[in-house]
N, C-alpha and C positions, 0 to 999 in steps of 0.2 A: 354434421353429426360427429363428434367425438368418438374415437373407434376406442374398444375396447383391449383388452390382450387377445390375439387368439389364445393364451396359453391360459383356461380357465381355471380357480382356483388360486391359493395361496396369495392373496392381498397381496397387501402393501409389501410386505418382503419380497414377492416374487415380481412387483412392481420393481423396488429397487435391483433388486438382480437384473428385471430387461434392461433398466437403465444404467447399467454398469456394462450389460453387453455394448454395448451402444456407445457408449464414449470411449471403449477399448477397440474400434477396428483398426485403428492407426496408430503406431507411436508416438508418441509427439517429438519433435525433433530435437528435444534436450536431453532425449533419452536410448539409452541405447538401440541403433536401430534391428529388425529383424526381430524382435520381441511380442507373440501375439495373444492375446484374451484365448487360453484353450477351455478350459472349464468355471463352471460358476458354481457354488452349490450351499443349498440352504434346508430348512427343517422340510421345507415342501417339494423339494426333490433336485436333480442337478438341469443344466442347461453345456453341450457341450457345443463347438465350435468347430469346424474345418474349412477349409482354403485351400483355394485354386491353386497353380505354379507362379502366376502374379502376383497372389497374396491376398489374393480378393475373396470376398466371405464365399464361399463353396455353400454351404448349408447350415442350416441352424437346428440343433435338435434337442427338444425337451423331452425329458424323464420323471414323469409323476406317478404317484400311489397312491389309491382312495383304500377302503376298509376290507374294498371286494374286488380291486382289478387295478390292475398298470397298464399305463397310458406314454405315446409317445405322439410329438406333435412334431412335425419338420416344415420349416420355412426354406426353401430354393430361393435364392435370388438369381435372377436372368441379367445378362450385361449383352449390352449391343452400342459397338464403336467406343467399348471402354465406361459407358455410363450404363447404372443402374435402369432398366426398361421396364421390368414386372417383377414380382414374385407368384411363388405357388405353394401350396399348403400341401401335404399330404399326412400320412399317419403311421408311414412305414419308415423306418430309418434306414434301409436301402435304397428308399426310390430315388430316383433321378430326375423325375416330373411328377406333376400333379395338379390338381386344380388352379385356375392363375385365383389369386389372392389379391392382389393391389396391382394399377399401371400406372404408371408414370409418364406428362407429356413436360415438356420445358421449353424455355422460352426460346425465343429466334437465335439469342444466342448459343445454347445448347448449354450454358451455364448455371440456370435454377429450373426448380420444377416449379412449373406455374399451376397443374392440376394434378392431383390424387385421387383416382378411382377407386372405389372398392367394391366387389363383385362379390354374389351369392348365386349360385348354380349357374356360374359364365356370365352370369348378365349384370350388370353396374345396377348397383342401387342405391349408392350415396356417392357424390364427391367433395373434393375440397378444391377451393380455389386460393390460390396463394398472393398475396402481394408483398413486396420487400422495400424497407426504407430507401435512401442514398447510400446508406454505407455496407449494403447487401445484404442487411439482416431480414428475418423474417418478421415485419410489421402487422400483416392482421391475415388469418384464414377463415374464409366464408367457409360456411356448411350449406350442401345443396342434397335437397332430397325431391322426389317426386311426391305431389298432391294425392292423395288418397282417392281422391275424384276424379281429378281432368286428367291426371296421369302426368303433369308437368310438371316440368322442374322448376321446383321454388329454394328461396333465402330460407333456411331456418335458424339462421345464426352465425356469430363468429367470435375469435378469439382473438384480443387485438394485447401484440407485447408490446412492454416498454423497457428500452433498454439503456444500461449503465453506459457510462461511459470505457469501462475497463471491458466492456464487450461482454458483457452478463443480461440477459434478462432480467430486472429486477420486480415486473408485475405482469400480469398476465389475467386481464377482464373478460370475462364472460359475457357475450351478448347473447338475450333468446327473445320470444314475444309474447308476453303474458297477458292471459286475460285481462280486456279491460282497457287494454294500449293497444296503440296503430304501429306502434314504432317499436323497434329493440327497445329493449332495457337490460342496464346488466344486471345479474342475475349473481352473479359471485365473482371472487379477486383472490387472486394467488399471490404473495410477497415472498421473496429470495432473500436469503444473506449466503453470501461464498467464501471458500477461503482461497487461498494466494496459489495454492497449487493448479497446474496448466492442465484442463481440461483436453486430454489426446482427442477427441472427436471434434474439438472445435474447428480442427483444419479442415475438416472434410465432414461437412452438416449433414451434406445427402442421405448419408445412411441411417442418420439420424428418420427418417422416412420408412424407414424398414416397420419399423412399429410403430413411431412414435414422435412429433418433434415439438417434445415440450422444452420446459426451461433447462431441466439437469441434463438434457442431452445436444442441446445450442448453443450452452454458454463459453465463455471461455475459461472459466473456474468451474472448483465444485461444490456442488449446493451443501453449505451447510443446514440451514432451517427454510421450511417451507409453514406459511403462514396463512390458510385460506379463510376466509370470511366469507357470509349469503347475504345476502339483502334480505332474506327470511328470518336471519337471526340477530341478535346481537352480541353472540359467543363466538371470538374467532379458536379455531384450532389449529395447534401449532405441530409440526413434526422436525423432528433434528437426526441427523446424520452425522456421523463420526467415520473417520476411515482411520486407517495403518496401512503402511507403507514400508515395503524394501528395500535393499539399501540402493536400488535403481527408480527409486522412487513410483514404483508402481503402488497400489494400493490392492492386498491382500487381503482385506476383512475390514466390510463394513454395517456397519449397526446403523441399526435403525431403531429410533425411537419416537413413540406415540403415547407418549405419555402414563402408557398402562404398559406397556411390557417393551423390552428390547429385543431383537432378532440380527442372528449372524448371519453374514453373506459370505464364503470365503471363495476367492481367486484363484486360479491358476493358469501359468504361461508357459507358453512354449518360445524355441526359437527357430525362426525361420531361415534358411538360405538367401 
């Protein structure tokens, strides 16, 4: 199953905003070090940032407004032996614990995450299973959920990448199982084009796990146009991104376009010790 944002509301802007969190936990190494993603913010509200003394994501906390109430959503991430182990949700931007959110197990070598849990009132009710090419990338993620009936856990599908050679995801298939068939079919296809600038999250994917581990936040560039097509249609639709950039070549405002309106993203860093 495809997880969605816990952070409901705001589309595709605040899609791209997670996905800007997301490729800024780390510097990239051609860029000045000690520099870190502190704020995001867009028409649909901000997303701020903090860090441990290592520099590891401390908490993640969103700031939303409907017509009748403000909303705050907090992601904890948990580390154990240096690696990412769970997260926890909560809705207070004090707390320090909270419900677990996602776990995480990895493989014998302690290297990749082989399965993604994700829990509703403590109990697992979807996972993901991972598998990864020769050159470490992530090649295809099963979706496993339990049977309605037996209570088992069954296939309901998966996402298989295919990657550039410059270390990009260039497509991303959809498999499910439609009436009618015994077998997957895919079901729809994502196509990338990037530009030359060095994706920071690329050095370190894991956290790319934290929400999400699609194309814009694996590759090793950044997405310019995202192109998806269905096997239901014959209209594919196209979305483009634009950024700007500091003179540390960070990128401080990015737009998004869907064809019917553009949306601002804009950035802000801090620097760490």
């Amino acid at each position: 199953m495809k997880r969605k944002s816990i952070f409901p509301g705001g589309g595709y802007v605040l899609s791209l905003a997670i996905a800007v969190i997301l490729l800024s936990f780390r510097p990239d190494g051609g860029k000045p070090a000690g520099t870190y993603l502190h704020k995001i913010s867009s028409a649909e509200g901000h997303t701020k940032l903090e860090y441990n003394a290592d520099k590891t994501l401390k908490k993640m906390l969103q700031f939303r407004k409907t017509e009748n109430a403000s909303y705050t959503d907090v992601i904890l991430p948990v580390y154990e032996n240096g690696r990412l182990v769970r997260t926890l949700f909560a809705d207070d931007e004090n707390a320090v614990t909270g419900d677990i959110f996602t776990s995480y197990d990895y493989n014998t070598g302690g290297e990749q995450i082989e399965k993604v849990k994700y829990y509703r009132n403590n109990d697992i009710f979807t996972y993901d299973s991972l598998a990864y090419n020769a050159d470490g990338n992530l090649q295809t993620r099963y979706h496993f959920s339990k049977h309605p009936s037996s209570g088992k856990w069954e296939n309901t599908g998966y996402e298989q990448f295919t990657w550039s050679q410059d270390g990009n995801v260039e497509r991303v298939d959809n498999y499910g199982k439609q009436p009618g068939y015994s077998k997957f079919v895919c079901t729809s296809s994502l196509s990338y084009t990037y530009d030359k600038a060095q994706n920071p999250q690329h050095e370190q994917p894991v956290l790319a796990f934290v929400l999400e581990a699609n194309a814009a936040n694996l590759s090793a560039h950044n997405v310019l146009s995202e192109t998806i097509s269905s096997a239901n249609s014959s209209a594919a639709i196209t979305n483009t991104y634009s950024y700007a950039y500091n003179a540390a070549k960070y990128p401080v405002r990015a737009t998004f376009n869907s064809g019917m309106d553009n949306s601002i993203v804009k950035l802000e860093w801090i620097s760490l010790p």
